[in-house]
C-alpha positions in Angstrom: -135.3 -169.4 115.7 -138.6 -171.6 114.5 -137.5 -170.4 110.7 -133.6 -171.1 111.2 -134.6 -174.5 112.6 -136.9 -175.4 109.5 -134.2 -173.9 106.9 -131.5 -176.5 108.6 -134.6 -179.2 108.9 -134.9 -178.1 104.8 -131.8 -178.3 103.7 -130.5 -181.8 105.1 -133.5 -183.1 103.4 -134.8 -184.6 106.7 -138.1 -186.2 104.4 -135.6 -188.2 102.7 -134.0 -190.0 105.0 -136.6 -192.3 104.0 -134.3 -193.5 100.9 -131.6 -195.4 102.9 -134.2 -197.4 104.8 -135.6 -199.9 102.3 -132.2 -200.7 101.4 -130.6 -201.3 104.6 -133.8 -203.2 105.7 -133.3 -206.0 102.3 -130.1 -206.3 103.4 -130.9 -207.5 107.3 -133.7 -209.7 105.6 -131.6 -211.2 103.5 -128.9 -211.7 106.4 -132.3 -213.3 108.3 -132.5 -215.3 105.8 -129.6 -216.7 104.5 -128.0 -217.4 108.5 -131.5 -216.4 110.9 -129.3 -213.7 111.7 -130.4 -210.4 113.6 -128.3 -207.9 115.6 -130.3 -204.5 116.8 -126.9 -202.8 117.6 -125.4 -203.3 114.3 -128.8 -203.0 112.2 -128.8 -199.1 114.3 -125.6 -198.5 113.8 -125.2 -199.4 110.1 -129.0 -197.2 109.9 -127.5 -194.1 111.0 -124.2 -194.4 109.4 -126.0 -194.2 105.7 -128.5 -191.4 107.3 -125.6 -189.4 107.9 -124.2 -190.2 104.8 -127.4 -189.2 102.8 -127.3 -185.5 104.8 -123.9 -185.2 103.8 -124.4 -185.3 100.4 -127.9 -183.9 100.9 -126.0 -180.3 102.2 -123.0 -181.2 99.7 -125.2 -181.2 96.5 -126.9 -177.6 98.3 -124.2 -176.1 98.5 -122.4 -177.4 95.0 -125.8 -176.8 93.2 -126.6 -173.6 94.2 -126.0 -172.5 90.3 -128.4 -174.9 89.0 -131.1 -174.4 91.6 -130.5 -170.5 91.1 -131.5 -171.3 87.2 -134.8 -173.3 87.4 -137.4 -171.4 86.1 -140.7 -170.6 88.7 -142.8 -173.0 86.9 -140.6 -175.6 86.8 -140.1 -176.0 90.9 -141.9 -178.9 92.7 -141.1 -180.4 95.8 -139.1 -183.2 94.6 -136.6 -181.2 92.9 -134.6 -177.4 92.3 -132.9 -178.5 95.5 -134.5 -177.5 99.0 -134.5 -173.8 97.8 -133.2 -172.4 101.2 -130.0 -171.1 99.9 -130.9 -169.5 96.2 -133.9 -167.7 98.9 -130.6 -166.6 100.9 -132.1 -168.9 104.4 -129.1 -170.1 105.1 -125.4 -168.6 104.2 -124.0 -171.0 102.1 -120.4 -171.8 103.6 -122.6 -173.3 107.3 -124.5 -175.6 104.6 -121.0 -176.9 103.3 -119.0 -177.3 107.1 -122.7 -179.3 107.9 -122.1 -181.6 105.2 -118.3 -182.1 106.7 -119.7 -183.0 110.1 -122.4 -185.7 108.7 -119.7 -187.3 106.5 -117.2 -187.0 109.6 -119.7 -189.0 111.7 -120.4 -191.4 109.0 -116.6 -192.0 108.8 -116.7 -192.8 112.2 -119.2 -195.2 112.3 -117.4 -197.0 109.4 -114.6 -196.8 111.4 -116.1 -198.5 114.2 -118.0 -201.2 112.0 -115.0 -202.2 110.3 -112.6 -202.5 113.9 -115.9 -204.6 114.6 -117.1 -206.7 111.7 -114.0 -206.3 109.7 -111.8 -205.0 106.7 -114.4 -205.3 104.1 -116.3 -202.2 105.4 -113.6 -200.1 104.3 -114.0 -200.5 100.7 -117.9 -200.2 101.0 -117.8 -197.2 103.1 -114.8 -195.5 100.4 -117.5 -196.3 97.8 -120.4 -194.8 99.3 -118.1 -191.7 99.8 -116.7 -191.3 96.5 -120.0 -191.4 95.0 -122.2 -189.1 97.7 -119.6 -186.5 98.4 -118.4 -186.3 94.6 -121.9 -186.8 92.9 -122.2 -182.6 92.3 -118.6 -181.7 94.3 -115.6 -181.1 92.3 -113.2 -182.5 91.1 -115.6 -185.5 89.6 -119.0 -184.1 89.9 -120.4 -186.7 88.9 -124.0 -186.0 88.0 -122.7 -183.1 85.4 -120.8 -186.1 83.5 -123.8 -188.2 83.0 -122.7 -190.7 86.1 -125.1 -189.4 88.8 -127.7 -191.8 87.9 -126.0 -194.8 87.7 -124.3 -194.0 91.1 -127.2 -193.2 93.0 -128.5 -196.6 91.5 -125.3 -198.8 92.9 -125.0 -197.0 96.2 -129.0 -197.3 97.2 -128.7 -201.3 95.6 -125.7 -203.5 95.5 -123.9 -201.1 97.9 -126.1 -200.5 100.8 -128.0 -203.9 100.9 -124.9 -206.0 100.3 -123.1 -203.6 103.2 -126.0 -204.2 105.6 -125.7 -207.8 104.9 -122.4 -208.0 105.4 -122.2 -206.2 108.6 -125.1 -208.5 110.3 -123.2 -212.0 109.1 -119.7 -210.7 109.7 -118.8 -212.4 106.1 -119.5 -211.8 102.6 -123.2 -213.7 101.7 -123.5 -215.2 98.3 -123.0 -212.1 96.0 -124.8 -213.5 93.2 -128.1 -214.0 95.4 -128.0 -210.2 97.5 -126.6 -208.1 94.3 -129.6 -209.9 92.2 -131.8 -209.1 94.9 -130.5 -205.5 95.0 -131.0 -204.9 92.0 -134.9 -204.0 92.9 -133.8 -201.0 94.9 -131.2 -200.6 92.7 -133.5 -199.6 89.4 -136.2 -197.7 91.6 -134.1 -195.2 93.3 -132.1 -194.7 90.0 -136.0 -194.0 88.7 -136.7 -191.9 91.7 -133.5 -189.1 90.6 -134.2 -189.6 87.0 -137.8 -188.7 87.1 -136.5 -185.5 89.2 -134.2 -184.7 86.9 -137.2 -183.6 84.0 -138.4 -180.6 86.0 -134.7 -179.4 86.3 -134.2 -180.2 82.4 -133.6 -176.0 81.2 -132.1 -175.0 84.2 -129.0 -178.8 84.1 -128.6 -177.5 79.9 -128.1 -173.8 80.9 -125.3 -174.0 83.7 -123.8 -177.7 81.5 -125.0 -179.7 84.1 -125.1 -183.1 81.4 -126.8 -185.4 83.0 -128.3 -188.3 81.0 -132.0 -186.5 81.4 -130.5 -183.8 79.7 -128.8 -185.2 77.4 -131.3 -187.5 75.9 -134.7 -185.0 76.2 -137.1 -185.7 78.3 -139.5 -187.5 75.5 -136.4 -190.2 75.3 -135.5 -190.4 78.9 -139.8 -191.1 79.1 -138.7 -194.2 77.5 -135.8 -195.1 79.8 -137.8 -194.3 82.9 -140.4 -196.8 82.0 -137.6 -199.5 82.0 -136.5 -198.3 84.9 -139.9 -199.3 86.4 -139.9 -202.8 84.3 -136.5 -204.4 85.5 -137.0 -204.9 88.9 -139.9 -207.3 88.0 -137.4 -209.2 85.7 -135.3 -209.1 88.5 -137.6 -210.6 90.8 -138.8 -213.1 88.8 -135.5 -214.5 87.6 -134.3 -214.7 91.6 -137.9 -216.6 92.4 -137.2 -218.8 89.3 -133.4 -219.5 89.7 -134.6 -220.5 93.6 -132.4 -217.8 95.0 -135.6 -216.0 96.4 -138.4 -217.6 98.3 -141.6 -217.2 96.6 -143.0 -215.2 99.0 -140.9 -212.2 97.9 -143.5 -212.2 94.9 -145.2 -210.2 97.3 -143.5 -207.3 95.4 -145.6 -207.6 92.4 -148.1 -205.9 94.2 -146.7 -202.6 93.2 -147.2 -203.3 89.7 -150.2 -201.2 89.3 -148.4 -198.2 90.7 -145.5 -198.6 88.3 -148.3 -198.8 85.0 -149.9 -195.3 86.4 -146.4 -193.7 87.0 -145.1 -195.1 83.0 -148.6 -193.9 82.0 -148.4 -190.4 83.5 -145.0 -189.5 82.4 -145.6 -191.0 78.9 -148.8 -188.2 78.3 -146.8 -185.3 81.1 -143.2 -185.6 80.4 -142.6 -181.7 79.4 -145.2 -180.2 82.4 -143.0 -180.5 85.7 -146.1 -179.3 87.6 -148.2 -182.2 86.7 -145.0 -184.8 87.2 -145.4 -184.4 90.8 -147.9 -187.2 91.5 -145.4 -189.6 89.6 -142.6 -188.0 90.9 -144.2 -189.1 94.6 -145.3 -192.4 93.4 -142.0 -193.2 92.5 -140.7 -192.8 95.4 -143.8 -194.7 96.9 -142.8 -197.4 94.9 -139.0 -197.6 95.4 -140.3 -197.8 99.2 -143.0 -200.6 98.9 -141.4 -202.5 96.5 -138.3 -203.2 98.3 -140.2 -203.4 102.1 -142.5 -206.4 100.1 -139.1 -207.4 99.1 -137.3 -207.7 102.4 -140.8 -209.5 104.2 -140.6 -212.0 101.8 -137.0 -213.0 103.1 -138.5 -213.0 106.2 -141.9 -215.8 105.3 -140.2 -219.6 106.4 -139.6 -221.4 103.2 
């Protein structure tokens, strides 16, 4: 019963829950900021409706991957990619994995449902969005991620689409898009570093089965290259809101992380084709997706 439990606890990805946080949380600060606006009820409800959302498409891309994460070579695994491993190690039977993904997205449905009968019509667009791209990111008939789309996805959903949506549902109006996509943007280009850098261990195994996303498509010495700008435009983005006086200075707090993103640049620049010894940059970009955008959201929060 303890091993079924873990499989299930593996498989949904419970760890990364942690992705939808930082997102949802700049969205409330900027809602705090732009009308002193806070609701717990709403801020809980519109937390759990993207957590069920990430573990559907956590046991969707399971289940629709299984091919890929059957072909990674042993030397290539790490924690941070190859999927959670339970089904190609036959843990769970694959068709449960699949109906589990239908029950998250059915409860994030409903929670859209209710936030939009509550806060109103705009949640419906937002929450169709966030469904298109999670559910159809490895699910046919898009699959995204095997037409070089993934990234780019991942990168709207986790920026412009959770932060403006968590906004949105605090303030009961649309904010000033300009001002919350710009400052979106910051989780925006981190997360979308956090998959690319997982895709390099996967590299072989994505070209084997014609899973094409951009990682494999480029080589991983190019995508080196794209991943450090990854890491260098949320600065710029930063930096342009605090000079165009859309963000309060303090949310130059954020440049904090800067050291973090010079080791990660640095370690994938000499490590690129050794997955095993990715890992540390592999964490520390998720480390810095986190702190980056939590630095971010206290700075809405400092009186201006």
């Amino acid at each position: 019963m303890a091993a079924r439990l873990d499989a299930w606890i593996r498989v949904v990805r419970v760890k990364f829950f942690l992705a939808g946080i930082p997102s949802v949380s700049l969205g409330i600060a900027l809602s705090w900021h732009l009308a002193g606006i806070f609701d717990p009820l709403y801020f809980s409800l519109t937390l759990f409706g993207v957590i069920f959302a990430m573990a559907g498409c956590y046991t969707f891309n399971e289940y629709f991957d299984l091919r890929v994460d059957k072909a990674v070579r042993e030397e290539d695994i790490t924690p941070y990619s190859a999927g959670s491993r339970v089904l190609p190690k036959g843990l769970l039977r694959s068709l449960p994995v699949l109906r589990a993904g239908i029950g998250f997205w059915l409860l994030a449905f409903i929670i859209g449902v209710y936030l939009t009968i509550t806060r109103g019509w705009p949640v419906i667009p937002l929450v169709l969005a966030g469904f298109l791209a999670g559910a159809f990111y490895t699910a046919p008939p898009f699959k995204f991620a095997y037409r070089g789309a993934g990234e780019a996805l991942i990168g709207l959903t986790y920026g412009p689409l959770i932060t403006l949506g968590s906004c949105y549902v605090q303030l009961a109006g649309l904010p000033p898009l300009g001002q919350v996509i710009l400052a979106s943007l910051v989780p925006g280009f981190l997360i979308t570093a956090v998959i690319w850098i997982n895709e390099f261990p996967d590299f072989f195994a994505d070209r084997k089965v014609g899973k094409k996303n951009l990682v494999a498509r480029m080589g991983r010495k190019k995508a080196g290259r794209v991943y450090a700008l990854l890491l260098t435009a949320p600065y710029i983005s930063l930096v342009v809101g605090v000079s165009m006086r859309l963000f309060p200075p303090a949310t130059l707090m954020a440049l904090l992380t800067l050291p973090i993103a010079h080791k990660n640049i640095a370690t994938v620049r000499r490590k690129y084709d050794k997955p095993r010894e990715l890992i540390p940059a592999m964490s520390g970009t998720i480390l810095l997706f986190a702190l980056s955008t939590f630095l971010l959201a206290a700075g809405f929060f400092v009186p201006l």
